[in-house]
C-alpha positions, 0 to 999 in steps of 0.5 A, spaced: 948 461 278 945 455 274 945 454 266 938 458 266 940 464 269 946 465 267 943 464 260 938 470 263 945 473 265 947 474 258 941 476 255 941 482 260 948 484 259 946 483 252 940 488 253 946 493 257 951 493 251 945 495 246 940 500 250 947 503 254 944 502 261 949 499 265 944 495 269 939 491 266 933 486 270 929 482 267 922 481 269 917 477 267 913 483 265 913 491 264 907 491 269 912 488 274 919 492 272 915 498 274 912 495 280 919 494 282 921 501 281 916 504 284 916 500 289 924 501 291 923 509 290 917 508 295 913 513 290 906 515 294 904 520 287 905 521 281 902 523 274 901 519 268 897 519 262 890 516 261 893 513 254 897 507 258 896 499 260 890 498 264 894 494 269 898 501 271 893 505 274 892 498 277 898 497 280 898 504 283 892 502 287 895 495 288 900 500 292 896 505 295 899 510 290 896 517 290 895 519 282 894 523 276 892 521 269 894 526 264 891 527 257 897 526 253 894 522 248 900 523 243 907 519 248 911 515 242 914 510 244 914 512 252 913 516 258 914 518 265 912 517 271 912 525 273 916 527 278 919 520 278 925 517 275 921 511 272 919 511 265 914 507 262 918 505 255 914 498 253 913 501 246 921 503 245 927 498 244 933 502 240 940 502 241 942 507 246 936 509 249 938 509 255 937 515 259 941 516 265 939 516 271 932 513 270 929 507 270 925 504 263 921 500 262 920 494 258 915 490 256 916 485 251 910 483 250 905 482 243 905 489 239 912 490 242 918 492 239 921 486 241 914 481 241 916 475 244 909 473 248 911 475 255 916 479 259 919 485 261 926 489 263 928 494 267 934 499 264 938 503 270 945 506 272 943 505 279 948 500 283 943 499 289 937 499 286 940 494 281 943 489 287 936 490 291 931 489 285 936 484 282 934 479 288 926 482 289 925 479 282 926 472 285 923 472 291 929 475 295 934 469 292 941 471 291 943 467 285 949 468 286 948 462 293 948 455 291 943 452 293 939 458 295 937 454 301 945 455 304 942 463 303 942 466 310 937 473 309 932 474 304 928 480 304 922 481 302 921 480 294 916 476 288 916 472 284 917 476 277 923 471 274 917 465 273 917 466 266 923 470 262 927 464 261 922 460 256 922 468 254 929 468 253 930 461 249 925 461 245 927 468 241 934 466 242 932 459 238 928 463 233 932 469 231 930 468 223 923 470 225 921 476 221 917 480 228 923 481 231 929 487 230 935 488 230 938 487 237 937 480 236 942 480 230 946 485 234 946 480 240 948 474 236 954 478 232 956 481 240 955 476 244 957 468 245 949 467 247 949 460 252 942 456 249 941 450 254 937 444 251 930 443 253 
């Protein structure tokens, strides 16, 4: 892997160890980690409150997925996908949150607990979906080829990584900032984090 994703790679590992996730894929947006999801669970229906980001109910069309909007206005931190095991969880980032077999969410974007601008995560225990997902992310590269060009299959993926490295050094540089919580102490203090120059 080059210095950028291994810098990317850390980070993840980080966010295993703090969440209790045993797999940790970071995307360039929530929207994005739940589109991965419903993607590789080939989700056709399902229900969810009318209180969330407007992009979801999008996303649902964009995939030509049969929903239900619920009135639950009151959900805190996060929410399902009923009768999946995909969790909207952009408004929730504590220690061990993780939920066993289930894929959350991410987002850290404004207003979010971990406010960086831009990005998002998915928490899994899922090894496959892990090692699908982790390449579908990136175009269908395998970062474990160098260069990707000698890469010899790719299936089908998205380019949902474009932004998550500037993401990553720019919260790393800057872990003083008041706006962000205890993980990224936690991370400092449990992890030889790599910051590549700019």
């Amino acid at each position: 892997m080059d210095n950028n994703f291994d810098t990317i790679h850390e980070f993840e590992q980080a966010l295993s160890k703090f969440t209790g996730a045993p797999y940790v894929i970071m995307t360039d947006c929530c929207t994005h980690a739940i589109e991965l999801c419903l993607r590789y669970d080939q989700i056709t229906q399902c229900s969810f409150t009318a209180y969330t980001y407007l992009s979801i109910p999008m996303t649902m069309h964009k995939l030509g997925i049969d929903y239900r909007l619920l009135d639950t206005p009151n959900w805190i931190g996060e929410y399902a996908f009923e009768n999946t095991r995909i969790w909207d969880s952009a408004r929730l980032l504590r220690q061990d949150m993780y939920r066993p077999g289930q894929m959350q969410c991410l987002s850290f974007g404004y207003s979010k607990p971990l406010e960086i601008g831009r990005g998002g995560a998915i928490l899994l225990d899922d090894s496959t979906a892990y090692n699908k997902m982790i390449k579908q992310r990136y175009d269908g590269r395998d970062l474990t080829i160098s260069p990707w060009q000698t890469q010899k299959t790719f299936e089908i993926g998205a380019d949902f990584a474009e932004l998550f490295m500037e993401v990553v050094v720019s919260m790393l540089r800057y872990p003083e900032n008041e706006k962000f919580p205890c993980i990224v102490t936690w991370i400092f203090l449990n992890f030889q984090v790599t910051i590549p120059a700019i």
